[in-house]
N, C-alpha and C positions, 0 to 999 in steps of 0.2 A: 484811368480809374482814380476815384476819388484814397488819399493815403487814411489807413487806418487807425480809428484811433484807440487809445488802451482804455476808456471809459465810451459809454454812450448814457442816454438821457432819456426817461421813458414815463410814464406817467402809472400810477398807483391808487389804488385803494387803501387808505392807511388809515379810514377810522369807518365804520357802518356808520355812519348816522342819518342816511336816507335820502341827505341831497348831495349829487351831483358832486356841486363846488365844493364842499366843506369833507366830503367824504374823500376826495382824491390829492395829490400833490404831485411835482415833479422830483424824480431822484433818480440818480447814476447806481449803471448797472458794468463791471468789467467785465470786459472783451473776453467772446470765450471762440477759441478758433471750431471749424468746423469739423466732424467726426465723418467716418463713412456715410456715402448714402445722403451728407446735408450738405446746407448752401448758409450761404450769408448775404441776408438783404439789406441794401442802404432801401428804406421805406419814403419814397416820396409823397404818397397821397395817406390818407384813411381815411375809412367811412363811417359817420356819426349816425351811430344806433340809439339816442337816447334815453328810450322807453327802457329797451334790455338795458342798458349800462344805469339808469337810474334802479333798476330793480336789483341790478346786482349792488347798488350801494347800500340797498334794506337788504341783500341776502335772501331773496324771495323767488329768483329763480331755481324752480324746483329739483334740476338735474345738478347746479352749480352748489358747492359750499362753500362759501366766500370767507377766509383767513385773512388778515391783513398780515402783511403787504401783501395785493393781491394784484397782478398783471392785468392788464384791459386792451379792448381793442378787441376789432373782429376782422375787419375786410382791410387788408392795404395792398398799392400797388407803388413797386419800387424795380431796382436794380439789383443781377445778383453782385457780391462785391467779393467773395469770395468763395472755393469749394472744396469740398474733402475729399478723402482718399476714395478710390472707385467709383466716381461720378463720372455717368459718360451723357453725353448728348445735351449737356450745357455749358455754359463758358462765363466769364467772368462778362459783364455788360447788360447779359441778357434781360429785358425784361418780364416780369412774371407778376401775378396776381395770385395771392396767398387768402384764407379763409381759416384764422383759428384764434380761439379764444387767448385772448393775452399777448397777441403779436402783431397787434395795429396799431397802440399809442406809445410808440416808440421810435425809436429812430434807427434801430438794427435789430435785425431778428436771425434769431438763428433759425431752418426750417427742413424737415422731411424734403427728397427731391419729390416722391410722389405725392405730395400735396401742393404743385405748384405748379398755376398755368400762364402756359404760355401767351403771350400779349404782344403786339407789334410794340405798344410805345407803353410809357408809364403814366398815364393820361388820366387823370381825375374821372373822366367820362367813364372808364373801363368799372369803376365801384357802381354807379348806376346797375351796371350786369353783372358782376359777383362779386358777392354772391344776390343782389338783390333781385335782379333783372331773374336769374335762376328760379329764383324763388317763386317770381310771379308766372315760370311760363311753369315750371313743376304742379304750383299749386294751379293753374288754369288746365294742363294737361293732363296731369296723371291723376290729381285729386277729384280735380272739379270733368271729366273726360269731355273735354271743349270738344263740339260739332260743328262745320261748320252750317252759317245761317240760323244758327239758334238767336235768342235774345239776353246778353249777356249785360249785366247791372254791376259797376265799381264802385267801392265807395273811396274816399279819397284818394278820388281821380287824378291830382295834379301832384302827388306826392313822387318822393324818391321809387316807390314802389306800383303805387296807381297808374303813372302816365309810363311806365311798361307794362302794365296788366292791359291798358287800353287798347295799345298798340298790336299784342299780340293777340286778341282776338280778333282785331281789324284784319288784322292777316290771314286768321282762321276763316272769314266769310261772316264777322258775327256784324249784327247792329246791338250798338254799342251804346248803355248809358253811364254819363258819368256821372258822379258829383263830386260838389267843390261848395266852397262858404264863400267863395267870393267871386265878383264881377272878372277880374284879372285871373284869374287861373280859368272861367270860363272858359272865356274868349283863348287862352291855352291849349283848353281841350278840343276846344270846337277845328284850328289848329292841326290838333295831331288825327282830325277823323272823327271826333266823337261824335255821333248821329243825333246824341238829345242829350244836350249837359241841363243839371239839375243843381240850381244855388238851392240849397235847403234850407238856406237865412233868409231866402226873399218869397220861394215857392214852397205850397205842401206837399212832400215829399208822397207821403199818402195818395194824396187825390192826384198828381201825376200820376204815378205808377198803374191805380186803379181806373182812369180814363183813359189814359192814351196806352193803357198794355191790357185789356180785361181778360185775353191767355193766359196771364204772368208772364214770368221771369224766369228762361233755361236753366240760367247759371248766375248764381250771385258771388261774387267774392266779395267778402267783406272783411276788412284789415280796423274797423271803427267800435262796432258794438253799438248797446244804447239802443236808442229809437232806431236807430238805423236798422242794426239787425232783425230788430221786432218788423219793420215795413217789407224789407228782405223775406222775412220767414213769409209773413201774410199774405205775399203776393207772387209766389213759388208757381212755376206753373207745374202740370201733370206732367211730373218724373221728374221737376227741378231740382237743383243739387244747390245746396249754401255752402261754403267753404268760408271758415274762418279761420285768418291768419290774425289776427290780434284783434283786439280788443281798447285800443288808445283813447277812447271817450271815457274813460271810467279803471284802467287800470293801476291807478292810485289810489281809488276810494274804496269802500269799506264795501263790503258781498250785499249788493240788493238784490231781496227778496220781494218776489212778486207774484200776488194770487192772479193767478190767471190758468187756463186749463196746459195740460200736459201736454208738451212737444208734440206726442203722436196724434195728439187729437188733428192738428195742423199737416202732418205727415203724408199719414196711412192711406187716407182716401185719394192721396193724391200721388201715392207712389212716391213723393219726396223724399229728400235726405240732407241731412248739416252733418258737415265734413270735418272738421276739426284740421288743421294743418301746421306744422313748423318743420321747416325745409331740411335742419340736421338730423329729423325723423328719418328719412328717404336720402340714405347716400349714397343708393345705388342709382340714382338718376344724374348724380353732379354734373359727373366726367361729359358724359354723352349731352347732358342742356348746356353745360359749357360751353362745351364747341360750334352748338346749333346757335346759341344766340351770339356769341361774336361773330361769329360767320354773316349774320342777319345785318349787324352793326355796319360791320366792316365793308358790306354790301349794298348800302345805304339802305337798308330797308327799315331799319327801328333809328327815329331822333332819340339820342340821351339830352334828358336836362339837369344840368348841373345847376344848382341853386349858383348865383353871383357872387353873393357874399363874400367877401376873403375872411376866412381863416387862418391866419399862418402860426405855426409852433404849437408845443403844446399846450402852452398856456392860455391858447384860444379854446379849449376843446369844453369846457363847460359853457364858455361861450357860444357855441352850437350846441350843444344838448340845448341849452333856456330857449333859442331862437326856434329852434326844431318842436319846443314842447309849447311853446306861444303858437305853434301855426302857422309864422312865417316863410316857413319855405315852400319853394315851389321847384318840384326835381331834389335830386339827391345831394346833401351835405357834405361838404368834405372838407377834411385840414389839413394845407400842408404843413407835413413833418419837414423833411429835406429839400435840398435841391433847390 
């Protein structure tokens, strides 16, 4: 085991001013040993959320009230390094995958033992599936209640979130569309199983859906917004379900207003429904998607894609948020902290 040291080094929110880089910094935090009931994590991997962490730098996430100095980081996966008094059924080495606000860009955490899963290795791959991988089979399962052989539509397909939304309806029996902006994430999806990938920089988005689907569309997840969503809504088949997990085409800019008739008009004749979803809505589902999708992993049955990129330290971590909000990646971001 790695020797402990009397400081560690964590990254901060230390002014709002909206962006990223200018809003955060690195500072030392002393060593607090662990109490009943917690653990101590050396953090090797984290997972770059940029949209949330960009929103937390305006203070615009609505359940969060952002104070500086403010803690960051949501998904890491490390080692434990140490443990407190009446912990039973973990040991010092163990790897685990943690899921809380303020304890990913850093370099030890202190942590609840029940908020910690278990992980064969501390593997970058493992943040693909928690919490994001969770997310997409939650919001494809429980939200969206996936069938199989229905016709189920992603919209960015090749992302850290999308190219696991794909996969698990492939699994469920669905034919699957994706899309993507670009020729290389295509050829990605096509790849992992995708039945009809859709560049929507090269093809109209529209007239595909409304030629080659004139049923509609089972099940939409959509994580984009924008035109997207509007082609999603328009082309809902009878009893389709929209699920929206974000909104990243547009959630930086100002609330557009748009004459057009009223949701239900779109709806009601069709029995349809838009789902609204964010996965720490729903935590009674964690435990149990947890387990079902490493097990999937672990089982060769889901590829995770890790975007290439190296990131190392914290001082790379704005440097993934720009990369991530440019659109450059393909598969999920990650920095190593340690190790």
């Amino acid at each position: 085991m790695p020797t402990l040291p009397d400081h560690f080094r964590k990254l901060v929110i230390h002014e709002l001013t909206g962006d990223f880089r200018t809003s955060t910094s690195v500072t030392t935090q002393a060593w607090v040993d662990p109490g009943p009931g917690q653990v101590v994590i050396r953090n090797h991997w984290a997972g770059c959320n940029a949209i949330f962490d960009k929103n937390l730098c305006r203070n615009t996430i609505r359940y969060v009230d952002v104070r500086p100095p403010f803690d960051m980081g949501i998904e890491s996966v490390g080692e434990i390094v140490a443990i407190g008094p009446g912990v039973s059924g973990w040991r010092e080495g163990d790897a685990v995958a943690t899921t809380r606000l303020g304890s990913g860009y850093r370099e030890y955490q202190l942590a609840e033992v029940e908020r910690l899963v278990r992980v064969r290795e501390p593997t970058p791959e493992v943040l693909t599936l928690v919490p994001t991988g969770i997310s997409g089979m939650v919001g494809l399962e429980r939200i969206g209640e996936l069938r199989g052989g229905e016709t189920v539509a992603v919209s960015a397909a090749a992302g850290g979130l999308g190219h696991i939304v794909v996969q698990i309806a492939k699994l469920a029996g669905s034919h699957v569309i994706g899309l993507t902006g670009s020729d290389d994430k295509a050829a990605l999806l096509r790849s992992l199983g995708v039945d009809r990938v859709i560049n929507y920089r090269s093809e109209n988005l529209r007239q595909v859906l409304a030629s080659e689907y004139p049923r509609g569309i089972d099940l939409a997840y959509d994580s984009v917004g924008g035109e997207i969503f509007d082609a999603f809504l328009d082309n809902l088949a009878m009893r389709g379900r929209l699920v929206i997990s974000g909104h990243t085409s547009d959630f930086d800019q100002p609330v557009e207003y748009l004459p057009q008739p009223r949701i239900y008009q779109q709806l009601y004749w069709k029995s349809a429904s838009v789902r609204a979803f964010q996965n720490q809505a729903f935590p009674e589902y964690f435990d149990d998607t947890a387990r079902r999708i490493l097990d999937l992993y672990y089982a060769g049955r889901l590829k995770v894609l890790v975007d290439p990129t190296p990131f190392h330290g914290l001082e790379r971590i704005a440097d993934a948020s720009e990369y991530i909000l440019a659109g450059r990646n393909a598969g999920k971001v990650v920095i190593r902290i340690t190790g």
